[in-house]
C-alpha positions as CSV (number, residue, x, y, z in Angstrom):
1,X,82.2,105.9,126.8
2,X,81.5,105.8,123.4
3,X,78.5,105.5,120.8
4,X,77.4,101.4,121.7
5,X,74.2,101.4,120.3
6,X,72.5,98.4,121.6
7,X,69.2,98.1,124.1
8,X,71.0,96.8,127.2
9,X,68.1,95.8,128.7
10,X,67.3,93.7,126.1
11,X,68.7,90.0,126.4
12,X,68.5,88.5,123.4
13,X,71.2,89.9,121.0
14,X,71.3,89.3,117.1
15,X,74.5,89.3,115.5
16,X,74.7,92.0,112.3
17,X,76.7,90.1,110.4
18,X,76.2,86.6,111.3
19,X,73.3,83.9,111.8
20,X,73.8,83.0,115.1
21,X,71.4,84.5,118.3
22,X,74.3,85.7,120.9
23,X,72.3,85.8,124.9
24,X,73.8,88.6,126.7
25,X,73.1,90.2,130.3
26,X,72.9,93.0,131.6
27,X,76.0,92.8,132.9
28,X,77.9,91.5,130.5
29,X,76.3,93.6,127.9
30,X,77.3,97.0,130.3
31,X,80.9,95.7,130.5
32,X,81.1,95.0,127.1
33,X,80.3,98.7,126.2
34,X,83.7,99.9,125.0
35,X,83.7,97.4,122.3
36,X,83.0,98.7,118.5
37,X,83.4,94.8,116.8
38,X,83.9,91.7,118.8
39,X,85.0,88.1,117.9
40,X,83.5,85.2,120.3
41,X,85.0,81.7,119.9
42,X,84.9,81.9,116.2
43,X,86.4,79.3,114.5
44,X,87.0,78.7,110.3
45,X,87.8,76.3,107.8
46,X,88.7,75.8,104.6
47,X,88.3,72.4,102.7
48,X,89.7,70.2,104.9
49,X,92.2,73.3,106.6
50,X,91.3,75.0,110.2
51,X,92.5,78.9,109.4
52,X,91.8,79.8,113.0
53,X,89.2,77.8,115.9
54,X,88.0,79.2,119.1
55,X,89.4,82.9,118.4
56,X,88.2,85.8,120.3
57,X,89.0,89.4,120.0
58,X,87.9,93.0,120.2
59,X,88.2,96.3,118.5
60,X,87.9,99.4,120.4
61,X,87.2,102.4,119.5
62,X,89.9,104.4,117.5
63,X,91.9,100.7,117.1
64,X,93.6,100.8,113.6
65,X,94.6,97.3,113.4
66,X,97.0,95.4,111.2
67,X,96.5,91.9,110.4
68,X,99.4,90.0,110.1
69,X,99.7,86.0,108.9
70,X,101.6,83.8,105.8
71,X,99.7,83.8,102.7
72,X,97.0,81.2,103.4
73,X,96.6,81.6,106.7
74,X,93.1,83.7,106.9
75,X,93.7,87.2,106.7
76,X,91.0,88.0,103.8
77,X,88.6,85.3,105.1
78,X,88.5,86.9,108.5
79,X,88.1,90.4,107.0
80,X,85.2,88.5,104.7
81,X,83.5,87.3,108.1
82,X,83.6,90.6,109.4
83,X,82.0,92.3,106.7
84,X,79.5,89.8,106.4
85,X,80.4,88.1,102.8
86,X,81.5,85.0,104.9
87,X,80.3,83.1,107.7
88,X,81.8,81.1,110.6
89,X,81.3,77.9,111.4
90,X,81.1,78.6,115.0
91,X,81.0,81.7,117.6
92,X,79.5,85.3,117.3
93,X,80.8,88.7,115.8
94,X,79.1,91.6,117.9
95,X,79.3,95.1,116.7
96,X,76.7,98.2,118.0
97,X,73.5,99.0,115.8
98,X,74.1,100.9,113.3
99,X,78.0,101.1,112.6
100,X,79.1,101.4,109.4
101,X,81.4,99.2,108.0
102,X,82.9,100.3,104.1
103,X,85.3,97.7,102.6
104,X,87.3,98.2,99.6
105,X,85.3,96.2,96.8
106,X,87.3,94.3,94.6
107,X,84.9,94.2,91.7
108,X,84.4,97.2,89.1
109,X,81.2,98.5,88.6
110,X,80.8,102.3,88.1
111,X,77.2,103.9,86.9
112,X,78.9,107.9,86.6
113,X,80.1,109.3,83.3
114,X,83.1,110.9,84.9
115,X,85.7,109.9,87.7
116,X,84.5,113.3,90.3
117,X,80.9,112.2,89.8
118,X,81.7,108.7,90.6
119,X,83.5,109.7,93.7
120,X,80.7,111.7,94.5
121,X,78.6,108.6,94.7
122,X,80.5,107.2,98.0
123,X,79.2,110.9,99.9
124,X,76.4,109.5,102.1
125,X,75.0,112.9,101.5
126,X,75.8,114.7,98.2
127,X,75.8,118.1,98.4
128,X,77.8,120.9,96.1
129,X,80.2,122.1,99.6
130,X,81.5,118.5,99.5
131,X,82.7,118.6,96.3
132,X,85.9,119.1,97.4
133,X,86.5,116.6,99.9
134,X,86.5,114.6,96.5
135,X,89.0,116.4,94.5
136,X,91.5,116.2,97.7
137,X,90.9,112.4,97.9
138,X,91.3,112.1,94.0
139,X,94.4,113.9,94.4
140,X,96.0,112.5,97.0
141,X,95.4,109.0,95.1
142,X,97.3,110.4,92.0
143,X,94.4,112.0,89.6
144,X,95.0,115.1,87.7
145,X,92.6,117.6,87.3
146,X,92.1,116.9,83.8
147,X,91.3,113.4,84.8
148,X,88.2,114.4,87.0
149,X,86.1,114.8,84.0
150,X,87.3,111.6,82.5
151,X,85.4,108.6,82.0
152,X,86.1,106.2,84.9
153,X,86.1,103.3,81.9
154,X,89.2,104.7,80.0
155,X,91.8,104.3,83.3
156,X,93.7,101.2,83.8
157,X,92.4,98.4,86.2
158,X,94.8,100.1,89.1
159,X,93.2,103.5,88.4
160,X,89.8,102.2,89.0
161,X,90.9,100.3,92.2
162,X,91.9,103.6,93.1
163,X,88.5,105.3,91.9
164,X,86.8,102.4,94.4
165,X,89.1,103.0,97.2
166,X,88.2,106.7,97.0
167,X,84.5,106.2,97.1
168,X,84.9,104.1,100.1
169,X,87.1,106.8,101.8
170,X,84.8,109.5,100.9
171,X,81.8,107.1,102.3
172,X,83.3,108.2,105.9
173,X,82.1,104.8,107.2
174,X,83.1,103.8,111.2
175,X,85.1,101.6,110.1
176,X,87.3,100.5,106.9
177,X,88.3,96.9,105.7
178,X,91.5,97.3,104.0
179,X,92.6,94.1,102.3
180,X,95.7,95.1,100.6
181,X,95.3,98.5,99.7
182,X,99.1,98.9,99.1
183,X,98.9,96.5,95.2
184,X,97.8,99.7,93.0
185,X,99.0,102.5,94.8
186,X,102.6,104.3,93.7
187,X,104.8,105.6,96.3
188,X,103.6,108.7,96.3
189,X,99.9,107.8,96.7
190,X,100.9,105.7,99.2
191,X,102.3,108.7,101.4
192,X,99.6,110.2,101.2
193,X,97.3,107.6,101.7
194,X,99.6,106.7,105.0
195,X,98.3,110.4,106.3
196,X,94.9,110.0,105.8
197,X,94.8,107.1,107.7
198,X,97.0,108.4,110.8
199,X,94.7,111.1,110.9
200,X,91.4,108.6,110.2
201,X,88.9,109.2,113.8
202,X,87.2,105.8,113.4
203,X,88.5,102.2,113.4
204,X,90.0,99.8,110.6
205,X,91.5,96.7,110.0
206,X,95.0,96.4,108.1
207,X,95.9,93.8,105.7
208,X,98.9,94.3,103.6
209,X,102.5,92.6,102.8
210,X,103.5,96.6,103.2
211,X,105.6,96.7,106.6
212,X,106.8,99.9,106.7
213,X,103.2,101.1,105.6
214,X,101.3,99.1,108.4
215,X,103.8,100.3,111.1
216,X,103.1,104.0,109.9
217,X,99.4,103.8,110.1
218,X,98.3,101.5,112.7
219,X,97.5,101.3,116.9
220,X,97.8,97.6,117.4
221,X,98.8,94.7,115.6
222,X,97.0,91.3,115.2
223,X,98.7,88.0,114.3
224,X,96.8,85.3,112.5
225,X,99.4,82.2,114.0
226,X,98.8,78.2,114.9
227,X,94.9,78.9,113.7
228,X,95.4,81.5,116.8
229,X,94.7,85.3,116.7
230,X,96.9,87.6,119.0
231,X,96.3,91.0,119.4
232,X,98.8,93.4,120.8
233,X,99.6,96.9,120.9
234,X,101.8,98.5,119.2
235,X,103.8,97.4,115.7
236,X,104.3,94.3,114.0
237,X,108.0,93.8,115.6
238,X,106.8,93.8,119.5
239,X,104.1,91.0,118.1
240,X,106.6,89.4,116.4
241,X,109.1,89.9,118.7
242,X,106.2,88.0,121.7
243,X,105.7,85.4,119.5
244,X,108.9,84.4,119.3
245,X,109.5,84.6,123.1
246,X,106.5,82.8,124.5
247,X,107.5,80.3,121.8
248,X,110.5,79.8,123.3
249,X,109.2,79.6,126.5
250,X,106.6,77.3,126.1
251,X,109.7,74.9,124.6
252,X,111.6,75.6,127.3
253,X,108.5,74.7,130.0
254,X,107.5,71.5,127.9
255,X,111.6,70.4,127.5
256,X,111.5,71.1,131.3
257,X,108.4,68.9,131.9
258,X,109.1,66.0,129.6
259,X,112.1,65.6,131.8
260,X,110.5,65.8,134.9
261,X,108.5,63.2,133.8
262,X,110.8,60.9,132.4
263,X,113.0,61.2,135.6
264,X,109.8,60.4,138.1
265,X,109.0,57.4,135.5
266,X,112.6,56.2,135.9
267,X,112.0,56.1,140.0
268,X,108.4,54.5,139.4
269,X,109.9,51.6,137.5
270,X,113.1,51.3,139.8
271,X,111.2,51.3,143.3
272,X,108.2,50.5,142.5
273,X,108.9,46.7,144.0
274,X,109.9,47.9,147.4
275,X,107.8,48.0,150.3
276,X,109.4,50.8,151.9
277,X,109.4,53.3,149.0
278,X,105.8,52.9,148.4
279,X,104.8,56.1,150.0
280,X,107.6,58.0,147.7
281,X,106.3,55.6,144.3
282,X,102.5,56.8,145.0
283,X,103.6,60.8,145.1
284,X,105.5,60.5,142.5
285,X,102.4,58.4,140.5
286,X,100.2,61.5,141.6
287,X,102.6,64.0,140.7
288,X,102.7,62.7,137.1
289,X,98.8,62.3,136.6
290,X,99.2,66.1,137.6
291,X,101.7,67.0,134.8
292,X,100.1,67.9,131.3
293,X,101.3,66.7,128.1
294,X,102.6,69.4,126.0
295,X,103.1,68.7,122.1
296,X,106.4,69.9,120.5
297,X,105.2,72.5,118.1
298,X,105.3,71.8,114.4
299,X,108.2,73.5,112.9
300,X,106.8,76.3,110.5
301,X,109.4,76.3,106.9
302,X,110.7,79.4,106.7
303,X,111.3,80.9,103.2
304,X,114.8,81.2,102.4
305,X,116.3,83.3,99.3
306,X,119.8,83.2,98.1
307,X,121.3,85.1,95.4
308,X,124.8,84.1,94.1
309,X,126.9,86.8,93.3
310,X,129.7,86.4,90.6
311,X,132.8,88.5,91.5
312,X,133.5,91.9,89.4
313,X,136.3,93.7,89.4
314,X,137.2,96.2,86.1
315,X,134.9,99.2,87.2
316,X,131.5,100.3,86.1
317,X,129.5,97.7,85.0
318,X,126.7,99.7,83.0
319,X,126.3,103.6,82.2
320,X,123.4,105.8,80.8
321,X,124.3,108.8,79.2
322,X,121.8,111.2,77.9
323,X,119.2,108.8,77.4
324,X,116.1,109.9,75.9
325,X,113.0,107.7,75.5
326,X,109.1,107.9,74.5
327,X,106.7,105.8,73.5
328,X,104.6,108.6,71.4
329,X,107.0,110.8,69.0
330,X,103.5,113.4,69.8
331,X,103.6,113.2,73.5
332,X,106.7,114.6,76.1
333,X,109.3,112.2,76.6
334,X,109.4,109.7,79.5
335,X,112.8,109.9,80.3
336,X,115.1,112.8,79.1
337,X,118.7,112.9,79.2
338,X,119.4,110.9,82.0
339,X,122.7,110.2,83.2
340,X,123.3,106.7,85.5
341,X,126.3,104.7,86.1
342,X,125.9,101.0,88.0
343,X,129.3,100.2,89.8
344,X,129.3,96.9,92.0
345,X,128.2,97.4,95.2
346,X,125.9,100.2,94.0
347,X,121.6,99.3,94.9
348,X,120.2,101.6,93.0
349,X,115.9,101.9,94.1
350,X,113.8,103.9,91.0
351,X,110.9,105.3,92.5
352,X,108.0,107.8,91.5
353,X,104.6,107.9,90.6
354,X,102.9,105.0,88.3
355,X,102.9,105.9,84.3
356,X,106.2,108.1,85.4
357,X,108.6,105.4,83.2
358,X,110.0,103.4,86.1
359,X,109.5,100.0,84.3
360,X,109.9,101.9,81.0
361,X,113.9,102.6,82.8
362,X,114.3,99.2,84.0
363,X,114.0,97.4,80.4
364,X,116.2,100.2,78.7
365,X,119.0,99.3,81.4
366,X,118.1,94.9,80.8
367,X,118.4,95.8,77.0
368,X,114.5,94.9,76.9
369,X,113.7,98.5,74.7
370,X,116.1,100.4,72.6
371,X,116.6,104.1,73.5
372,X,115.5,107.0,71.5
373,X,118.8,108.5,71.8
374,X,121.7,108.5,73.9
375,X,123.7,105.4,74.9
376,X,123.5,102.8,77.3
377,X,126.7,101.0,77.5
378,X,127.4,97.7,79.6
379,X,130.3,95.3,80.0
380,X,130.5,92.6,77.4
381,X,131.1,90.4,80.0
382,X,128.6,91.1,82.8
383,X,125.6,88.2,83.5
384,X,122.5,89.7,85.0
385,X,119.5,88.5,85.9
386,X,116.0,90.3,84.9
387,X,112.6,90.1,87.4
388,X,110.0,91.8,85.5
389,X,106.3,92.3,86.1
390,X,105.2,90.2,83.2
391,X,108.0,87.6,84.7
392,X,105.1,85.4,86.1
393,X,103.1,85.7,82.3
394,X,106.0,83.4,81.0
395,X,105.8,80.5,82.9
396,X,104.4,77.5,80.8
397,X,100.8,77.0,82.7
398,X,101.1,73.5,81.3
399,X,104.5,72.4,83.1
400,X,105.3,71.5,86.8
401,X,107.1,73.8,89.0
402,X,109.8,71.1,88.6
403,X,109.8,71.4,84.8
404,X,110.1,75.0,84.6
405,X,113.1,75.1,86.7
406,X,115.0,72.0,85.0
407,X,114.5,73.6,81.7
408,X,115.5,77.4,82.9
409,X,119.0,76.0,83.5
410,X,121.4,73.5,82.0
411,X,123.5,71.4,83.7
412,X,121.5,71.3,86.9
413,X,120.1,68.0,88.4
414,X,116.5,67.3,90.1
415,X,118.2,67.2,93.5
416,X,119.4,70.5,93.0
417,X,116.1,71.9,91.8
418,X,113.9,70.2,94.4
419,X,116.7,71.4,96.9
420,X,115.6,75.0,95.6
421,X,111.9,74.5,95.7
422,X,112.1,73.3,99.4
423,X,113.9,76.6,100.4
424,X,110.7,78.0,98.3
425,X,108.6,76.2,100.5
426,X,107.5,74.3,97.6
427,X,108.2,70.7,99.3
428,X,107.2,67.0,98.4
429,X,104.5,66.7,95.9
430,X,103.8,70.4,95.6
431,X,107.6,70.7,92.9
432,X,104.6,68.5,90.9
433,X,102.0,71.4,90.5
434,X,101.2,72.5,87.3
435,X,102.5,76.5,86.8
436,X,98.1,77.5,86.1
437,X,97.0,76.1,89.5
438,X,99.6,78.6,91.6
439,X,98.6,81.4,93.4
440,X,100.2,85.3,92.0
441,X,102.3,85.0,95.2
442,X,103.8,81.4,94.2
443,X,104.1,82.3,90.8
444,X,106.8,84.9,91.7
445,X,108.4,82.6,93.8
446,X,109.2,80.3,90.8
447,X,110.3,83.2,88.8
448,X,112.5,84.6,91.2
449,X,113.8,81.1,91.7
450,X,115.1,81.0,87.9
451,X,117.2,84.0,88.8
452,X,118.6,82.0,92.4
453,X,119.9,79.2,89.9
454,X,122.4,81.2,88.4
455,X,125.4,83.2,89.5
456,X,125.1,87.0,88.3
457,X,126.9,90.2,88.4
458,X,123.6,92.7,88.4
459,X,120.1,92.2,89.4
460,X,117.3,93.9,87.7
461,X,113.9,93.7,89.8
462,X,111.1,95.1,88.8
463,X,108.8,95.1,92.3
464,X,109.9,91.5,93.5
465,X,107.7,92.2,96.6
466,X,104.5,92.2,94.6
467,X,102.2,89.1,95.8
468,X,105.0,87.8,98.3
469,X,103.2,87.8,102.8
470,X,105.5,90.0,104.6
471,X,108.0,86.9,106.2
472,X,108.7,86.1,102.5
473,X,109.3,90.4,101.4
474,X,111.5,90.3,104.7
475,X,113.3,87.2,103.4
476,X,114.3,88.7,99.7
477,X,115.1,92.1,101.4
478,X,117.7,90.1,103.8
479,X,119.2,88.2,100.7
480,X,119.5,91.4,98.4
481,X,121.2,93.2,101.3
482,X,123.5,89.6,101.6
483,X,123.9,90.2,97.4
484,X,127.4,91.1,96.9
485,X,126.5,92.1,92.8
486,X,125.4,95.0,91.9
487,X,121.1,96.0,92.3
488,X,118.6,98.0,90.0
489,X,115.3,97.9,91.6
490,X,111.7,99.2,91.2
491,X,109.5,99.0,94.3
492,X,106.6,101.3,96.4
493,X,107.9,100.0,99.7
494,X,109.5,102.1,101.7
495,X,110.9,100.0,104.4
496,X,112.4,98.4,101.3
497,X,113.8,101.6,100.2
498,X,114.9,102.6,103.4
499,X,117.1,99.1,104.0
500,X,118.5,98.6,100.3
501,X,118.6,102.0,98.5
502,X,122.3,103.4,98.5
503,X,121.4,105.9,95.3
504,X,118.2,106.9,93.6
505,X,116.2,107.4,89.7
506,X,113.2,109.6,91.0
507,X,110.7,110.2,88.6
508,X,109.1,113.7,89.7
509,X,108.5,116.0,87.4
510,X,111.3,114.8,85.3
511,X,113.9,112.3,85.9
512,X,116.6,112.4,87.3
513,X,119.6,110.2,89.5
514,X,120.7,111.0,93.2
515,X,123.5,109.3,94.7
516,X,121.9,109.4,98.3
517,X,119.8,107.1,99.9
518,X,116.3,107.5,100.8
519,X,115.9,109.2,104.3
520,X,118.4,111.7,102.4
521,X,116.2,112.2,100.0
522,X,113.2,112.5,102.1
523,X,114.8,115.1,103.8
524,X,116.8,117.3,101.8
525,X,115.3,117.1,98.4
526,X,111.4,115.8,99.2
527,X,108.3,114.9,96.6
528,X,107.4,117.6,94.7
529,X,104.4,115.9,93.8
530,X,103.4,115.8,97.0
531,X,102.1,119.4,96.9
532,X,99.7,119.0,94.6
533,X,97.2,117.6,97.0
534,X,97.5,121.1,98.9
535,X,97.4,123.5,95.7
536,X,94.0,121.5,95.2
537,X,92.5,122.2,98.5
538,X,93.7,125.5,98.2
539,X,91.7,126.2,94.8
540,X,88.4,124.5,95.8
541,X,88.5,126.5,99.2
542,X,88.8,129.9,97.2
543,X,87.2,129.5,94.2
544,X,83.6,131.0,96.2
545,X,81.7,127.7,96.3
546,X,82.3,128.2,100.5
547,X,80.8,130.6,102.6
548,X,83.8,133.9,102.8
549,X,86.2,133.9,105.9
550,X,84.4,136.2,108.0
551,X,81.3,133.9,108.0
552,X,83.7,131.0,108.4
553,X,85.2,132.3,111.7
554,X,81.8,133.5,113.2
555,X,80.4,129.6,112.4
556,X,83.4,128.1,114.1
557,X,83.2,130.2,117.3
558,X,79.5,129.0,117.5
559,X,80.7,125.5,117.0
560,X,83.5,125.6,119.0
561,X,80.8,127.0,121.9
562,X,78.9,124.0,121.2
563,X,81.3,121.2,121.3
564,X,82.5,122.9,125.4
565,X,78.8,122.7,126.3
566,X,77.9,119.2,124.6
567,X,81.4,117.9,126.4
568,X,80.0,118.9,129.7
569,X,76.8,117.3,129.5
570,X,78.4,114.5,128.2
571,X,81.0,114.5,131.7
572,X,77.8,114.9,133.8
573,X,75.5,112.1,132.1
574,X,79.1,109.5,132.6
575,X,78.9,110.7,135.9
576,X,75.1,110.1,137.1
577,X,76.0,106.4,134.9
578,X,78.9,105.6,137.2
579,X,76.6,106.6,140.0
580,X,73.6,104.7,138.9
581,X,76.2,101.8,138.1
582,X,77.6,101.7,141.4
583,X,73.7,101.4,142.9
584,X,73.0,98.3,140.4
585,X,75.6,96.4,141.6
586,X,74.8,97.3,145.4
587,X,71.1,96.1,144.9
588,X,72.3,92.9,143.0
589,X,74.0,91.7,146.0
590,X,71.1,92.3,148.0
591,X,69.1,90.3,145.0
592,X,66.3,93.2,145.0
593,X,65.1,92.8,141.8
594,X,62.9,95.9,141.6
595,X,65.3,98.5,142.0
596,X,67.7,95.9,140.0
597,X,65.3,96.8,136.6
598,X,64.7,100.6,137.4
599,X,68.6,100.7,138.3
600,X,68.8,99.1,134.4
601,X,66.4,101.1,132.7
602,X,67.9,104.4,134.0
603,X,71.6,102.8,132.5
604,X,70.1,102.2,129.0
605,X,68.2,105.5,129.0
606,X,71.5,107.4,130.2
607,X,73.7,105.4,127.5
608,X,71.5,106.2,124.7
609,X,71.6,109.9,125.8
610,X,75.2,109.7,126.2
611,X,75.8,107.7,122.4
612,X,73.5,110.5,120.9
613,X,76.0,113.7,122.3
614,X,79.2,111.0,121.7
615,X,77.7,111.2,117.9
616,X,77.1,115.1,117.7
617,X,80.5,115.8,118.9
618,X,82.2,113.4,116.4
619,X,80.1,115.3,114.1
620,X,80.8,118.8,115.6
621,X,84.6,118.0,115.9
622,X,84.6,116.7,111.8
623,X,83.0,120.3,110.9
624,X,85.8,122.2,112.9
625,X,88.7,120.7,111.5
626,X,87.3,121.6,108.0
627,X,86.6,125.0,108.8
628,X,90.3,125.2,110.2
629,X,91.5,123.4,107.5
630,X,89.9,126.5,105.0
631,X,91.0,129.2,107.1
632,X,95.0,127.9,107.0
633,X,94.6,127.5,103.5
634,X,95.5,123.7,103.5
């Protein structure tokens, strides 16, 4: 059992976040009881576009859910529905009385005059002892402790995303909404962001282009597909993996049948005439009214990328040697004598935390900035081609998608451009869109498909994967591997890291190259960075803001005491439910409505007993793992 805080007696049930009245009864309301959020029949649209109709699905407790689905398809709407900031046009979403939902807000909007006070305002209680659980947070998500007692105003837009994200976190709601959490988070944040939400007690929902991350961190997976949702447990290759086969199946059935049918129309037609094949003519008539017509399913494009590699063949193509470079002559460099070579073959990832220099790098090496000192030396005759963050800022807003990629090559013709687009999925009239109405994620299509028109030796990329749904970051991760050039890449993803990286520029304190890949790294060399988040627990559980050790141990003995005792009651009251439950349905058979309602009554009372301890031992549990978590010194 779990906390489900609802009446069950009562039979008229008001959605939280919706309009619509949803009838229940007591049995179905009893069954129900394992459910934190539930879907009924919904169904959406948009314009003139069905995202998803008749959907039903439910959320149990401890679910961490990823939501899968092509850009477009409904991911952010449904999280929108959920949360309340959208409605459905029909169905019901059901959750229990009073669970919390927190959502990442979008907006910025901060009232405190520093970033810990800020925090401080997502505590649903604020109180000095929690302090800390604020530092950690702000750690993990890449703050300094200088930056604390900053203004929230003077940090970049992906700083105060991250100032949001934290508030939300520290809000300790039931359940998080998580629509792309991934976009302003560096690798490093995004480890430890991964841990807090493997460790996270309550529910959430998933949405991110981040594989690797949503494999990590999640129970189940849930597929937005054909204006469907699917839910399965487990990560997003099983569902993937189901899809494809029941798919393939259902083709398979419907080839199967349209034969059948086409065969038992052939005998109609050909006996139909004779008297003594009547009996045989009517079965078969019968047998095809019987027979469902399946539709063929409507092919879905796929995305296709394809690099074209121009052969190399007289050694290194680029080397760095002692390069030295900073923006500020007053401020330490960003990169210090750093030593790279690029050899074909080579796919080199640079990783480390944002501000480290890892663009900075990437437009030294395209000939983008000039060096403070040391040399940077590449082959007179090797073609590259450069994807850069502010890649999408150069597209003419005024011109077509068409336009753009006529003019960004000569010698091409329309077939061949419209030829690329389609691979693109930009097909028919869409090649006629002008560049301001396209989405961030289309935009970098039509700048990565610049770079497809042309044959190169070296590829500089510069987070490719930014804005692209996860078929489309699979896609470009298949064609880079296929890429027979040479690679220079900038990216948070891991899974991206883990399939492409054959050597490494780490910014950590410092800079420097590793010819290894990534697990290799991870395992034998590791973030440095990473410890920070401990050294900071560490500090604010010593500094004599807590109660001292002694005291610490006698209060988790006592709590420790409690939670054994509160468990057994809790075993005893889900055993006189069972019980009672077991007499309910015995004196609904025998339709004696009396002990039918004193049967009921005693249910409700026993559940709302049994939510109360459920909701003192969550809270119980929460206040031992943070006295253990003092004691250890973590």
């Amino acid at each position: 059992m779990h906390a489900f805080r609802k009446e069950i007696g009562q039979k008229k049930k008001k959605c939280l976040l919706g309009t619509r009245i949803c009838y229940k009864t007591l049995e179905q309301i009893y069954s129900d009881s394992f459910f934190m959020i539930r879907l009924a029949n919904v169904s959406k649209t948009f314009g003139n576009k069905t995202l998803f109709e008749n959907v039903n699905f439910t959320v149990h407790k401890h679910e961490k859910i990823g939501i899968i689905g092509r850009n477009g398809y409904g991911k952010s709407t449904l999280l929108r529905i959920i949360s309340g900031k959208d409605v459905c046009e029909t169905g019901d979403v059901l959750l229990p009385k009073g669970y919390r939902i927190g959502e990442l807000e979008q907006h910025i909007h901060f009232t405190k005059s520093t970033v810990l006070e800020e925090t401080q305002t997502g505590l649903q209680i604020a109180t000095d002892d929690k302090k800390w659980k604020a530092e950690m947070i702000l750690s993990g998500l890449g703050f300094s402790e200088a930056d604390f007692t900053r203004n929230p105003q003077e940090f970049s837009g992906g700083y105060q995303m991250r100032i949001n994200l934290a508030k939300m976190l520290l809000s300790e709601p039931d359940m998080l909404l998580l629509d792309e959490p991934t976009n302003y988070l560096d690798i490093v944040s995004l480890r430890w962001l991964s841990r807090f939400l493997q460790k996270w007690n309550g529910e959430f929902l998933l949405v991110t282009h981040n594989r690797s991350f949503m494999d990590e961190v999640t129970t189940h997976t849930m597929a937005i597909h054909r204006q469907k949702i699917k839910k399965m447990k487990g990560g997003t290759q099983q569902i993937y993996r189901q899809i494809f086969h029941e798919e393939k199946v259902y083709e398979q059935t419907r080839i199967a049948t349209e034969k059948k049918k086409a065969k038992s129309e052939t005998f109609i037609r050909e006996f139909r005439s004779g008297a003594r094949s009547a009996g045989l003519v009517q079965s078969r008539i019968k047998m095809l009214s019987k027979l469902e017509t399946q539709q063929e399913l409507e092919k879905i494009p796929e995305i296709a990328f394809r690099f074209h590699t121009k052969p190399f063949h007289s050694g290194n193509m680029l080397s760095a040697t002692s390069l030295c470079f900073g923006y500020d002559a007053e401020k330490p460099l960003l990169i210090e004598k750093l030593n790279l070579t690029v050899s074909p073959g080579d796919k080199i990832g640079i990783i480390g935390k944002n501000g480290a220099g890892k663009t900075t790098l990437l437009r030294l090496l395209a000939n983008e900035l000039s060096a403070n000192s040391g040399t940077i030396k590449m082959k007179s005759n090797i073609e590259y081609g450069y994807f850069s963050q502010s890649n999408t800022l150069s597209l003419n807003p005024q011109k077509t998608i068409l336009e753009e990629l006529i003019e960004s090559k000569e010698k091409t013709t329309e077939q061949e451009i419209r030829d690329l687009c389609a691979s693109l999925l930009f097909r028919g009239n869409d090649v006629h869109k002008t560049i301001s109405v396209l989405s961030g994620g289309e935009k970098s299509r039509v700048s990565l498909g610049k770079i497809l028109l042309s044959s190169v030796h070296l590829l500089f990329l510069d987070e490719p994967t930014n804005h692209l749904d996860m078929e489309s970051c699979n896609a470009l991760c298949n064609a880079l591997q296929e890429f027979g050039g040479a690679l220079v890449f900038v990216s948070h993803d891991e899974d991206i890291l883990h399939r492409l990286a054959n050597k490494l520029v780490v910014f950590d304190s410092g800079v420097r190259s590793y010819e290894l890949p990534y697990s290799t790294f991870l395992e034998e060399i590791r973030w440095k960075t990473e410890e920070q988040e401990i050294q900071i627990l560490k500090k604010n559980t010593g500094n004599g803001t807590r109660e001292d050790r002694k005291e610490v141990r006698k209060r988790l003995q006592k709590t420790e005491k409690d939670i054994a005792k509160l468990e057994k009651g809790i075993e005893k009251l889900e055993a006189k439910n069972e019980e009672s439950t077991k007499l309910l349905q015995e004196v609904s058979l025998e339709n004696d409505h009396i002990r039918m309602r004193q049967y009921g009554e005693e249910i409700s009372e026993l559940i709302k007993k049994i939510n109360v301890s459920y909701k003192e031992l969550e809270e119980l549990l929460q206040e031992k793992e943070e006295m253990e978590i003092f004691l250890n010194d973590i």
